[in-house]
Structures are given as C-alpha cells and as structure tokens.
N, C-alpha and C positions, 0 to 999 in steps of 0.2 A: 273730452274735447267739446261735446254738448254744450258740457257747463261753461266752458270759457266762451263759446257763441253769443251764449246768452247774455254773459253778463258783459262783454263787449256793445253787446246791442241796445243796454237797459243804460251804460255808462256813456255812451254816443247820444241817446233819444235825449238826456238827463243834460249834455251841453247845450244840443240844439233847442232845446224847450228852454232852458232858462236865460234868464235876462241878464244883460251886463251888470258885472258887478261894478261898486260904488264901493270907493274910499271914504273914511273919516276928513272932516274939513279937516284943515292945520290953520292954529293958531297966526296969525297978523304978526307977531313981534317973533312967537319966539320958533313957529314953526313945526311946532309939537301938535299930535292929535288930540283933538279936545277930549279926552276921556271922562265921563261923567257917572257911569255906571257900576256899583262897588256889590259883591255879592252876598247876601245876605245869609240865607239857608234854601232849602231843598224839601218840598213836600212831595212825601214818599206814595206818592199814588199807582193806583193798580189798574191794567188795563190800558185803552186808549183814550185819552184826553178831547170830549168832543166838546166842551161846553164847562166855563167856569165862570162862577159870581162870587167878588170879595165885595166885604161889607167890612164897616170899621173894625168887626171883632174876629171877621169868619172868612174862609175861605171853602165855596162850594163847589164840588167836582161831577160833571158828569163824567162814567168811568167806562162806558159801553158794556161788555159783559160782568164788570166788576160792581156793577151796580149806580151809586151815588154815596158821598162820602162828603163830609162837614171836619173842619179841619178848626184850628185854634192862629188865627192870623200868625198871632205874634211870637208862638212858641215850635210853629210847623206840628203841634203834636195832631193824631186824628181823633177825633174826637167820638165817631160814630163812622160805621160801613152800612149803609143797608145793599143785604144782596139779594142774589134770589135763594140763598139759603133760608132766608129771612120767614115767619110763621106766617104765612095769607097772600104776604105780597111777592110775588114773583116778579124779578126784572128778569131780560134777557138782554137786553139794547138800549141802557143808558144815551138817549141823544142831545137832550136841549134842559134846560132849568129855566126859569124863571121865580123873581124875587120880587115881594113888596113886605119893606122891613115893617112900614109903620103900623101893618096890619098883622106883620108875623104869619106871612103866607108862602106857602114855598109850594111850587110847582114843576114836577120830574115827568116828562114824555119819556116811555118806554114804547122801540118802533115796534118789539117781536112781542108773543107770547103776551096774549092778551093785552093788544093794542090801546093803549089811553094815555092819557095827561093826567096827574096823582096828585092830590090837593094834600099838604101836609100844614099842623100849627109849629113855626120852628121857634116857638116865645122861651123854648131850653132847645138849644142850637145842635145839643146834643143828644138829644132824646125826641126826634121828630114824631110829630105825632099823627097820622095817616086817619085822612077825613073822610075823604069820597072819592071818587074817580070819575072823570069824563072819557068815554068811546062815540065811536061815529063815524060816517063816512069823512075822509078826506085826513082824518089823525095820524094816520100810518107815515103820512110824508110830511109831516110837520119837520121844519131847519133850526126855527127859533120862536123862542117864547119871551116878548115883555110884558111887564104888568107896570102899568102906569095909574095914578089915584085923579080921578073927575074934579072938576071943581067944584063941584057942590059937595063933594069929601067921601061922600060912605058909594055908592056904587063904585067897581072896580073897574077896569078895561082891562081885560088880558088882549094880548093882540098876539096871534103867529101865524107864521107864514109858510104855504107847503108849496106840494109843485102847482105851480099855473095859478094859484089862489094865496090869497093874503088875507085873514080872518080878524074879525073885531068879534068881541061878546062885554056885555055888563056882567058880573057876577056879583051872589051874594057872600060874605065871608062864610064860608066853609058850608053852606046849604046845602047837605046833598041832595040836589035834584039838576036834570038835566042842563046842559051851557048850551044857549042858544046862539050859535054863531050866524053872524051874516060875511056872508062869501062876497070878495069882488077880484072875479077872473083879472088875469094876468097873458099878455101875445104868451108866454113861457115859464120856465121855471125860476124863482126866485128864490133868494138866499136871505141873508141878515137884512136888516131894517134899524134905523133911527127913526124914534120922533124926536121932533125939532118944534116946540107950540103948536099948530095946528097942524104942521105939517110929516108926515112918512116920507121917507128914504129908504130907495130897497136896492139893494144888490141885484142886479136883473142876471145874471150870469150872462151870454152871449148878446144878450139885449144892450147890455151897460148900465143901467142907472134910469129906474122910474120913480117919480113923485106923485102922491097922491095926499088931498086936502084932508083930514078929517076931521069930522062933528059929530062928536059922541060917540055912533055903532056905527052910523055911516062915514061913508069915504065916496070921493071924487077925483079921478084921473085928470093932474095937471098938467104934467109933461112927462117924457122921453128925450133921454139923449144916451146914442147909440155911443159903441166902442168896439175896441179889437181889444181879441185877452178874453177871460173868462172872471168876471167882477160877481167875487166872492162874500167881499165884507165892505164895511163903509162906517164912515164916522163923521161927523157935522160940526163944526163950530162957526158961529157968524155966516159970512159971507160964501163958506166956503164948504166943498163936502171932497174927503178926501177916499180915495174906492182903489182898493188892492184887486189886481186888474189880472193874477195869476202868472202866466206869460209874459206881462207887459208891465208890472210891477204895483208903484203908487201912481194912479193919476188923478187932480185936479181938477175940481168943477167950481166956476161963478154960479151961485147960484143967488147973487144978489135979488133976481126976477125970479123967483121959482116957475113962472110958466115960460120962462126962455133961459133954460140953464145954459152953459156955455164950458166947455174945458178948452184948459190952458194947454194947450198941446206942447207949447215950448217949454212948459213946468214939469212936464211927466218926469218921475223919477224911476231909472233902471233899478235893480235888485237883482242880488245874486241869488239864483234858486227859485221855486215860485212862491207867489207872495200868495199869504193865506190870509192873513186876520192884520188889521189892525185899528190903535185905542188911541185915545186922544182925552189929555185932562190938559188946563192950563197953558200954558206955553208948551207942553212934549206932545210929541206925539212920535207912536212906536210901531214899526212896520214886522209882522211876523213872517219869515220868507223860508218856511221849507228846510231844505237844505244848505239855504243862504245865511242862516241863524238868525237875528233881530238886528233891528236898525230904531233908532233912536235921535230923533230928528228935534231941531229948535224952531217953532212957529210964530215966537212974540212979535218979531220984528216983521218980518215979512211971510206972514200965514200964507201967500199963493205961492210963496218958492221957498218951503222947509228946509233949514240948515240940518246936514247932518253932522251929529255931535258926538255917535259913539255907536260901536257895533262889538257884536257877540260871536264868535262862529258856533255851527252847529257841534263842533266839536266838542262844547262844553255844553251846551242845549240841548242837544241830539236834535233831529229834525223837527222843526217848530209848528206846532198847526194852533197853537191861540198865545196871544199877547194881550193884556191888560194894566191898566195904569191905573191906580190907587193911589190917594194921598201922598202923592211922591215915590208912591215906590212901584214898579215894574215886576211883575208876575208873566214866567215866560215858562210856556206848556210844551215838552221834547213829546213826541210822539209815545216812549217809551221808556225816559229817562223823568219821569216825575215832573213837578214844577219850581222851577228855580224864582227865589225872590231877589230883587236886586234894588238898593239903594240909590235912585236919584239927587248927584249932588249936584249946589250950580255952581 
C-alpha cells in the first residue's frame, strides 16, 4: 500500500510541476502536422547522459559512472570507453566535456575521486591520449566547460562555470603545469553559458539570465534579468537568447541592448514535462523537455515567436536531459535509453 502512496504522490508532483503541453503547428492548406523529423540510429551509451559534443566525424559522451566514450558520428559504432577500469586514470563522475577541434584538445571534468578537469590529445578520436590534469579549489562543481580559440590564434580560453562563480583561464596546448583561472562571483548558482563575440550568457538558475562582457581572462557584469522557473540552459542567435526555464518551459529575451535585455513574455512557450537543454543551428531550434520528449521549433521567419514543427514523445526518447543540433541532424539524449539521432528534413 506504501508503494502505491508513493507513486501516487511522485505522479501528482510530476503534473503539477510540468508545463502545458504544446501541439505540432498544422499545415495552412492541408491541415496536416508539419512532421520533419525522420529517425536515423541509436548510440548505445552507458550510464547517464550529462554532457555531449558532436563534431563532423564524432560523437562525444559524458557518461557519469561510465566514464567517457567517443562514438563514430555516422556509423553509431563506439569507438573507444575510457572508464575507471582504465590503467592511471580513474573516473568516478563523468560531468561536462569540453572541445576545440582545430587544436585536437578534448577536456573531461570528473566531479568524484580525485577531483579535476583531464586534458586529452583526441588528433585519433579513438585512441585519446591523456596529458595532464588540472585540480583546485572550486573544480568539484564545475556544470560546463567551453573552449574557445583568441584572436591572435595560439592562446586558448577554456571558460566553466560552477556554483556562484563562472571561470576564464588562457592555457597552453597540453603544458602540463598549473591553469590559472580567474574567478568572477556570481548573486547564485549558474548553469550552461554562450559566448556570443565579446559577449557571455549564462543560465542563472532561479536568477534567470546574466550577461557578462569579456576581454580576454577578464570579464565585466552587464546585465540581469530575473525570471520564474529554474533557467537551466540557453542558446543565442542575433537578437535573441532563447533559456529553457524548467517549470516554465522556452522563454524569450530581446537582447538587441545587451545592457537592457528584455523578454517577451507574450512569446514564452509552454512544454510538456520540464524543459532541460536546448540547441539552436540555422533556422531549428530544439527544446529537450524531460518527460515531455523533444520539440523542434521553426525560427527563420519569426526568431522571437518559434514555429513549432515537430515533436517526439519520450516514449521513444525515454526521458530527455540533452538535445543537440548538428549539420542538420538532431541528437536527442533518453536518460537511460542511449542517444537517438534524427534526420532534419525541410
């Protein structure tokens, strides 16, 4: 009787927490749902899905106790596991990756068991080749790691971001010696980040949405603008910064001004389940929702009121916590069910 209590009370919390669900537009003439999304294959990953980077040839997996795995884009095969079976390197808590291709640098934060950030050469995708490691105060709660390349070419920036603090460092390729990050406190804790040119986007979680300027290592606090919902992830294009709100779904920021963003409050879009992650290439943009499976939105025409064009339930996903858009095609991460690749047709 216990057990029916509970799961009464976990399937009640699970309506009232999640957001309205959203239908597929239909078609003008003929009334039909714009279906656009066709399914490709299934990368057979292990563990849970926290963090994944595709690249033209590869598909990268953080896999939590399963370690980190390098996949073969186009064939779904795995190409490589490293776990903590593995000889020297121990993982325990696969969390974040971070990539820069043109250096062939690949970098895996492990939160447990000898806590760091693992500098790898991935120049054979399949045979990673483990250089040094960074530790330190503040690693342990690292969310996400990007690496972006300077304009003057050979200094690196890796940037992540943990609780209350959002981190810049220069590195050199594969040096091993110390990363000297510089720290700039955050009111809270923060999630994913874009750079957009000079400018950071951060997922504030209960905060909403902060921007900061940067130059170089440094960075400068431009704006805040608050929200309801817990604002997980985020994604930029032009005018516009789009932030999966958890409870509250996709909402919508002007950020024509960066130092006076503005959302569109009559734009917000519901979702069924909560929204976790979502990507944005060219005209799509892809909302990953939980238990509400994926949404698959049109932005060409009108980027501040997204057309939805095609949805997935989690039936065939299993519940969704990352979504990414590659070259046309849609990588959509089940919790527990591997990641599904899907062919964007228009």
């Amino acid at each position: 009787m216990k057990y029916l209590i509970v799961i009464s009370v976990a399937v009640t919390l699970c309506l009232v927490g999640c957001a309205d669900s959203t239908d597929p537009v239909e078609n003008d003439e003929t009334g039909e749902t714009n279906g656009v999304l066709t399914k490709l294959s299934l990368f057979e990953t292990v563990g849970v899905i926290w963090d994944m980077i595709i690249t033209d040839n590869n598909l990268f997996t953080a896999e939590d106790q399963a370690g980190f795995a390098v996949f073969d884009r186009e064939t779904s095969e795995v190409l490589t596991r490293v776990t903590m079976r593995d000889a020297f390197i121990h993982y325990a808590n696969v969390r974040a990756l971070g990539i820069l291709e043109g250096h062939d640098i690949l970098t895996v934060f492990d939160r447990f068991n000898n806590t760091a950030i693992r500098f790898y050469n991935i120049s054979d995708p399949g045979n990673p080749d483990y250089r040094h490691q960074h530790t330190g105060d503040g690693i342990s709660v690292t969310r996400y790691i990007e690496m972006i390349e300077c304009d003057e070419g050979d200094p690196i920036i890796t940037i992540s971001n943990s609780n209350s603090t959002f981190r810049t460092s220069y590195i050199e390729t594969f040096i091993p010696a110390p990363v000297n990050f510089t720290d700039f406190p955050t009111p809270n804790a923060v999630n994913d980040f874009q750079i957009v040119d000079e400018y950071i986007y951060l997922s504030a979680a209960q905060r909403g949405m902060y921007i900061y300027k940067l130059d170089g290592t440094d960075a400068s606090f431009v704006a805040e603008l608050n929200m309801t919902g817990d604002a997980l992830d985020i994604a930029v294009k032009g005018d516009y910064a789009y932030v999966v709100a958890k409870q509250e779904g996709l909402q919508i920021a002007d950020i024509s001004d960066p130092s006076n963003p503005v959302w569109l409050e009559d734009n917000s879009i519901s979702t069924s389940g909560w929204a976790q992650s979502v990507s944005l290439e060219g005209d799509y943009l892809a909302v990953g929702s939980g238990g509400g499976g994926v949404y698959l939105y049109d932005i060409s025409e009108t980027p501040d009121k997204p057309q939805l064009i095609d949805q997935i339930s989690s039936s065939e996903t299993d519940y969704v916590v990352l979504v990414k858009i590659h070259n046309g095609e849609l990588f959509v991460a089940g919790r527990y069910k591997g990641i599904t690749k899907y062919q964007i047709t228009d």
